[in-house]
N, C-alpha and C positions, 0 to 999 in steps of 0.2 A: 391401791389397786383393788380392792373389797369394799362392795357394798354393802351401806348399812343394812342391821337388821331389822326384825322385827322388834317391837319392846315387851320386857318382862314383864310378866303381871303374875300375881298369885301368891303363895303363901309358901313354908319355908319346910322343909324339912329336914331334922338332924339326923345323921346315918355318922354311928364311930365307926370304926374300922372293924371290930367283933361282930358288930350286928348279921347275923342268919336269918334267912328270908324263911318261910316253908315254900318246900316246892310247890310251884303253880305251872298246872299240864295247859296245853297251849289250846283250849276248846272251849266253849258257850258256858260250859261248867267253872270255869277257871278263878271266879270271885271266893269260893268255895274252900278255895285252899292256902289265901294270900291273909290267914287272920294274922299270923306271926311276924308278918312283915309294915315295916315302917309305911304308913301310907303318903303319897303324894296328892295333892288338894291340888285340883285343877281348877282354873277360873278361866272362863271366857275374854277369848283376846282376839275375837273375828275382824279380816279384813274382809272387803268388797271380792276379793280373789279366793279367799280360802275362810269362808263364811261358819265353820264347825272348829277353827282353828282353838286352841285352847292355849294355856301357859301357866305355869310353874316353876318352882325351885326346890334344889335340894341342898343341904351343907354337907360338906365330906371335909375330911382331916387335910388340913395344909400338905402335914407329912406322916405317910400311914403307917410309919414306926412310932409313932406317938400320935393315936386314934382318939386319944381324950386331949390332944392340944388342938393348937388354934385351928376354927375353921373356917372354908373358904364356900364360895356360893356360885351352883351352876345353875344356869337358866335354861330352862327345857320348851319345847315346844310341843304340840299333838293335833292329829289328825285322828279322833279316834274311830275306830270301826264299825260298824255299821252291818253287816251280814251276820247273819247265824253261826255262818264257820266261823272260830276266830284263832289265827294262826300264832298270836301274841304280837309284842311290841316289835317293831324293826326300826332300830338305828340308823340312822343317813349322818354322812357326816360330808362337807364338800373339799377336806382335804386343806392345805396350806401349806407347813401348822400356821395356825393362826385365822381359818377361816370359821366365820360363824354357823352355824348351821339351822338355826331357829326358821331361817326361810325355805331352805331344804326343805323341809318336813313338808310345807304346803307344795313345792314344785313336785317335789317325788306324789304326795299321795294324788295330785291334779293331772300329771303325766304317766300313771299305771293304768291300764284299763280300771272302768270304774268296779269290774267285778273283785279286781283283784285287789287293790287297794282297800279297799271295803274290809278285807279279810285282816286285817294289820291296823294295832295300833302306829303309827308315822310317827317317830319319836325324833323332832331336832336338839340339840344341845350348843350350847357353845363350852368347849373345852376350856378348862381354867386358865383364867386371865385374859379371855377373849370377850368381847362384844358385855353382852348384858351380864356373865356372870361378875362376880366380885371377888377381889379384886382386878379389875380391867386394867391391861398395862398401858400404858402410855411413856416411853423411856426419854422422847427428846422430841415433843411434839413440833411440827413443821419441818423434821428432818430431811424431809423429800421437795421443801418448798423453791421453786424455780428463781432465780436460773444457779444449775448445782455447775461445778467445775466440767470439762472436755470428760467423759467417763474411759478416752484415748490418752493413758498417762504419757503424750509423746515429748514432754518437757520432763525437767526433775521438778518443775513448781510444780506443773498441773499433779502429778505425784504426789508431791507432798501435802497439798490440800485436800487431794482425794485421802491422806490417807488420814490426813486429822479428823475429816471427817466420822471417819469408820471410825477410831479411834475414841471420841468425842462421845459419840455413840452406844459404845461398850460402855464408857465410864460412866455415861448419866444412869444406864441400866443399872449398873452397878451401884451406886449411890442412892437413886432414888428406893432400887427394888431388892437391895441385900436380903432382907427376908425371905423372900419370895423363890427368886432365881435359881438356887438350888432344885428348888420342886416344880419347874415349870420343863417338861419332859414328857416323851411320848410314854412311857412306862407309867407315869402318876398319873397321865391320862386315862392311858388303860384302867388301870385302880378305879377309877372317876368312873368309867363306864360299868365296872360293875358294880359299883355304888347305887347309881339309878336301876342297872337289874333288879339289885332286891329292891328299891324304892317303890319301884312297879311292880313288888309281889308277883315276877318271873324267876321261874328255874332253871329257865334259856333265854338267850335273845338272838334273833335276826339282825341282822348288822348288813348295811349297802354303804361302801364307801366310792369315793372318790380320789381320784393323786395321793399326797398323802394319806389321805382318810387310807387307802388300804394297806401301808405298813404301819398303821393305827388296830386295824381290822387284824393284819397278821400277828401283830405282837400282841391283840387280846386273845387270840386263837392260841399262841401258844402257850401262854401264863394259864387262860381259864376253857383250855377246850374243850371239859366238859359242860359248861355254858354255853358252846355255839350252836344252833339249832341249823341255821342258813346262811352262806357267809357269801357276799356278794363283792368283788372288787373289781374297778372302773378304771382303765388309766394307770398300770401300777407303775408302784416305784420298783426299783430295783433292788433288793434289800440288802445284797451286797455292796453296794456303792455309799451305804447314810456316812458324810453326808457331803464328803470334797468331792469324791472320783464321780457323784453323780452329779454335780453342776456344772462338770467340765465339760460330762459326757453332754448335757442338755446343750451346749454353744454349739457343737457340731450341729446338731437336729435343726436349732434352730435359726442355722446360715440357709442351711436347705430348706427349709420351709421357705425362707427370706426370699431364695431363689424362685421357689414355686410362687412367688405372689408376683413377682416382677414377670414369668413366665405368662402367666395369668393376664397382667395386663398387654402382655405384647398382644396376644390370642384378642385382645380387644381394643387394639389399635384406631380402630374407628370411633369410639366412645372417648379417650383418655387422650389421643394423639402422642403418644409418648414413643412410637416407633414400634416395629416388629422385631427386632433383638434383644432377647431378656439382660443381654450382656452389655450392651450400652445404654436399654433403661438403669439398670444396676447402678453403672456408672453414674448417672443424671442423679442419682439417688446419692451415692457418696457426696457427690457436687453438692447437694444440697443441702446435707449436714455439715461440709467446708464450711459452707457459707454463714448455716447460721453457729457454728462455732465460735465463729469474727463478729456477727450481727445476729443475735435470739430475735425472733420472729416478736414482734409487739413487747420487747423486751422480759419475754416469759419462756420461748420453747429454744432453746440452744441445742446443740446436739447432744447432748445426755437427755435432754425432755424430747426432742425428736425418736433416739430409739424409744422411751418410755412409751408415745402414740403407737408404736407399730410394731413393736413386739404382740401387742395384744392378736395381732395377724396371723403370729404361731402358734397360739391357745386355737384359735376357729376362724375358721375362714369367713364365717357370716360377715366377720371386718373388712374384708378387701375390698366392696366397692366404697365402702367410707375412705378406706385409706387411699385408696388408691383417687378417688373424684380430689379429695385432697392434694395426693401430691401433684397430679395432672396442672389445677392450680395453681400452685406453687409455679412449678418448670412452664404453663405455658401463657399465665397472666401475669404473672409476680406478684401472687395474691399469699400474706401471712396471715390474712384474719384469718382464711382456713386452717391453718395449723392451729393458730389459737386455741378458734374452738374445739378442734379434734382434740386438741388436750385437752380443754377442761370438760369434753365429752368423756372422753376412753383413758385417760391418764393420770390425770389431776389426783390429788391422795388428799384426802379429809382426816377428819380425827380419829374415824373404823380404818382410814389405813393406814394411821399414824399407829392405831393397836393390834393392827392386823398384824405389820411387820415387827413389832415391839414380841411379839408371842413368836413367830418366824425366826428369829435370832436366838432368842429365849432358848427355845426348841431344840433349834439345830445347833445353836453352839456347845450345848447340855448335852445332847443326844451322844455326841462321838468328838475323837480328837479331831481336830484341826491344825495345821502346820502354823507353829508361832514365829518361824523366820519368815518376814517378808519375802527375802530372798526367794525362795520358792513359792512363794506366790506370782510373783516377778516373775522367773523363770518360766513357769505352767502356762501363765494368762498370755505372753507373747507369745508361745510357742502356739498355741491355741490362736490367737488374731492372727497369725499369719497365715492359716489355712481360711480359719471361718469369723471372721472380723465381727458381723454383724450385732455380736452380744454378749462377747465374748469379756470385754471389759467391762459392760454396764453390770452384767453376772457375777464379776468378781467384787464391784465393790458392795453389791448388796447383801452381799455374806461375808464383807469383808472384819465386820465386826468381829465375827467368830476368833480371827490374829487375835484380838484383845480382850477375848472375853474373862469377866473377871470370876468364875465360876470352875472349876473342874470339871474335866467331863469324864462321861461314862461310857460304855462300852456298848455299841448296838445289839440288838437282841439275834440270834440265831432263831429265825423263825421256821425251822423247816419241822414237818408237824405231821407224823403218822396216825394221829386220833381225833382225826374230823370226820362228820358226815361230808359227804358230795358238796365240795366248791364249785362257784361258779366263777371264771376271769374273761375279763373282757380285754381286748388292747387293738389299739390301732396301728399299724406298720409302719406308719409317717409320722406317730405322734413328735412331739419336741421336745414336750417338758418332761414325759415321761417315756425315754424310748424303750423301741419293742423290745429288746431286750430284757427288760426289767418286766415284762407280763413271761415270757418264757422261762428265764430265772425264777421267776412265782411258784411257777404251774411246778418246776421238779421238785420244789422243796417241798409246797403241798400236794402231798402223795394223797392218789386218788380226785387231785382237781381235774376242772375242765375248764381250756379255751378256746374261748370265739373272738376271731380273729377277724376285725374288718380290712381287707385285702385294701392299698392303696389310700388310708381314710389317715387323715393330716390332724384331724383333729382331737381337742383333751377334752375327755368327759364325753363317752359316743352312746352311751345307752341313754334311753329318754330325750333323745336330741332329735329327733326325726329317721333313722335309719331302722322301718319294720321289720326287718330281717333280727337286726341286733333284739331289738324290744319285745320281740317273738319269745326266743331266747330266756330271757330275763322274766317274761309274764309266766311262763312253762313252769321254770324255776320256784318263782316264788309261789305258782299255784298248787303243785305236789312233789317238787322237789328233787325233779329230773332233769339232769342234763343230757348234753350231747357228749358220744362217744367216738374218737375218731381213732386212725393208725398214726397219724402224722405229729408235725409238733402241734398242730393244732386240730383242737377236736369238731370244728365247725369254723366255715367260712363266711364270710357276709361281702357284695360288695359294698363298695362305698358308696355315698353318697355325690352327685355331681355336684361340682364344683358350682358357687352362684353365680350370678348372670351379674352385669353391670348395676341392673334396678333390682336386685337381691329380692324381684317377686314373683319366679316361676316357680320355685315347688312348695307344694301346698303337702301343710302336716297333717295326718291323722290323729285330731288333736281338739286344740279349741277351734271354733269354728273360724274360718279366715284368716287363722295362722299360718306364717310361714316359715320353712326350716330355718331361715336365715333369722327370724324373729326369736324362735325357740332357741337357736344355736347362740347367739347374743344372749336371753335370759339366763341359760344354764351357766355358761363364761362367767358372765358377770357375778352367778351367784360364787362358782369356785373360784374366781379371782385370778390374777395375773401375776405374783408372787414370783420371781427371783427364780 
């Protein structure tokens, strides 16, 4: 469910663990004071879209209790700056774990006002073991290749095969990547990020995350807060939950969004002819994953690859007239080459998302415990599909690895953080994958943050998506480093964004020329992925 990246290009640089940068102040003068520090060799890597783009690598320690053993290689990406001010590097990262961020760098610096942008080196990475760096995991390539088992364990087979699967899974991790596995963790990420700090001869860094990306963001904030200059997070996690209690929590969210889409199509009954009852659309919808449970649509999309097509609907709504002109199809032609392609449009998993979810696992089975009796998994996940069916299972087995992971885990970080400058948090009230909850949880632990709250907005990843209000905000921020201050739990309001139209082409972005929100909304998704 991640698109690939960009490609590496450029030259290497070694960083042990001891290495000391000299401070570098974040201003036009700033070459001045980076002699001490290890440099990074950037080489031109322009596409047609992000034509100043640049690329590099850096080598940091496998495992940073041993800074002179083996090392491992991250691939960087740059937008660099361009104005007289210059504020230093800012990190983007699109969150996962496991997503790359090397395309980040060009969306972020192309979707900031061009003033502001300009001001900021745009720095993407792919976090170890992702995408271009090295080693890239790959645990059980084709693991997701169709048609997978009912993701409804309502046999003891269909069970059991789901669970070999997961099971399967874990062990090829295990076997192929023993080395590694231990240190593939949000913590040695963290580490990793301030690796490239001093690589880039900064005393600080800017840091704009995503999903993930911001208990990425928080757990650098708490390890190295006197390295945060501007700390930006989009979508957050909950950082109470890493990392069972928050995928449970995401199934609820993500029934009701399920709901809002089917709601969505009554409201357009004339287009879809599916009927004006969101409740017996629903229905025609279950029906229809029945069926191809018994019969996979051109022998590819069965209902484990059916919810795979339309979860993507709970990331961003830009999907719903895809999904929806599709399922309309289905129920009122008996048409599956639609479904086909909508999977191998919005679903289908490549070899980035064979490594996408190989680091995803990695991560989160590393990160924190996970309950090793099925039993309780069993118990959670029905008790959970009986209220919110809709993803409830497919959620459980793609973390299901974590039962088996061959790895010990460790303990989440306590990110609550009295010694930052002025946070900024963003969150949506409908989000799915990461509900609100987990941005207000944010906001207490970091003392003295500030949230802006898009009132009613469904969707993951809301800054730089089209909503000015939000993007206001965000440009304020990163241009002198002021936020908003409210009495409430949130310190600033935004509405949402309307909902798309059937032809997903009435509103127009302030952006590229002839873009549309729904175009934007689809690029920014696709770049943070659709991940579990």
């Amino acid at each position: 469910m991640r698109r690939s990246a960009a490609v590496l290009c450029g030259a290497t640089v070694v960083l042990a663990g001891t290495l000391t940068a000299a401070p570098a102040s974040a201003d036009a003068s700033h070459s001045a004071n980076t002699a001490r520090a290890a440099k990074v060799t950037w080489k031109k890597c322009a596409t047609d879209d992000s034509p100043t783009l640049q690329c590099a690598s850096v080598k940091v320690p496998l495992d940073y209790a041993k800074p002179q053993g083996k090392q491992i290689t991250l691939a960087l990406s740059r937008v660099p700056h361009t104005a007289s001010t210059y504020q230093g590097p800012l990190l983007v990262n699109p969150g996962g774990p496991g997503g790359s961020g090397l395309s980040l760098a060009s969306f972020v610096a192309s979707s900031l006002p061009k003033e502001v942008a300009a001001q900021y080196d745009v720095i993407g990475f792919d976090p170890r073991g992702v995408g271009a760096s090295k080693p890239a995991l790959d645990c059980k390539p084709g693991h997701f290749d169709p048609v997978r088992p009912d993701s409804v364990p309502s046999t003891p087979a269909i069970e059991k095969a789901n669970l070999a699967r997961a099971e399967s899974f874990a062990q090829a991790c295990g076997k192929k990547y023993a080395d590694v596995l231990p240190y593939i963790n949000t913590v040695s990420a963290v580490k990793d990020m301030d690796s490239i700090r001093k690589a880039l001869g900064a005393e600080k860094i800017n840091y704009f995350g995503y999903s993930y990306g911001t208990y990425l963001g928080a757990v650098y904030a708490k390890l190295f807060p006197q390295r945060v200059r501007r700390l930006v997070l989009d979508s957050i996690v909950d950082p109470t939950g890493v990392w069972y209690d928050a995928n449970i929590k995401q199934d609820y969210a993500f029934d009701k969004r399920h709901k809002a889409l089917m709601a969505w199509m009554a409201k357009y009954d004339s287009t879809y002819k599916l009927g004006t009852d969101p409740k017996k659309i629903e229905a025609k919808w279950y029906a229809m994953r029945a069926a191809l449970a018994k019969k996979p649509a051109g022998g590819k999309v069965g209902a484990s690859e059916l919810e795979d097509i339309f979860i993507p609907g709970g990331y961003n709504n830009a999907y719903w007239p895809t999904l929806a002109k599709t399922f309309a199809a289905y129920v009122n032609d008996h048409d599956t080459a639609a479904l086909v392609k909508a999977y191998d449009d919005i679903a289908a998993i490549d070899a980035s998302g064979d490594n996408g979810y190989s680091v995803y696992t990695s991560v989160q089975c590393r990160d924190a415990s996970w309950p090793r009796d099925w039993n309780q998994w069993r118990k959670d996940n029905w008790a959970v599909h009986e209220k919110a069916p809709f993803m409830a299972w497919n959620n459980a087995w793609y973390n299901a690895p974590c039962a088996f992971w061959p790895t010990k885990t460790l303990k989440p970080v306590n990110v609550a953080n009295s010694k930052l400058p002025p946070v900024l948090l963003f969150q949506a009230t409908d989000d799915a994958a990461t509900p609100y909850q987990g941005g207000v949880t944010m906001h207490r632990l970091l003392k003295g943050s500030s949230l802006v709250v898009e009132q009613g907005g469904g969707n993951h990843g809301i800054t730089l998506g089209g909503n000015a209000c939000l993007d206001k905000h965000l440009a304020t921020y990163l241009t002198n480093g002021k936020v908003p201050h409210g009495s409430g739990t949130a310190d600033a309001v935004c509405k949402k964004l309307a909902d798309p139209k059937p032809q997903a082409t009435a509103q127009k972005t302030p952006g590229a020329a002839g873009s549309t929100v729904a175009t934007v909304g689809k690029t920014l998704s696709g770049i943070l992925g659709h991940g579990g």
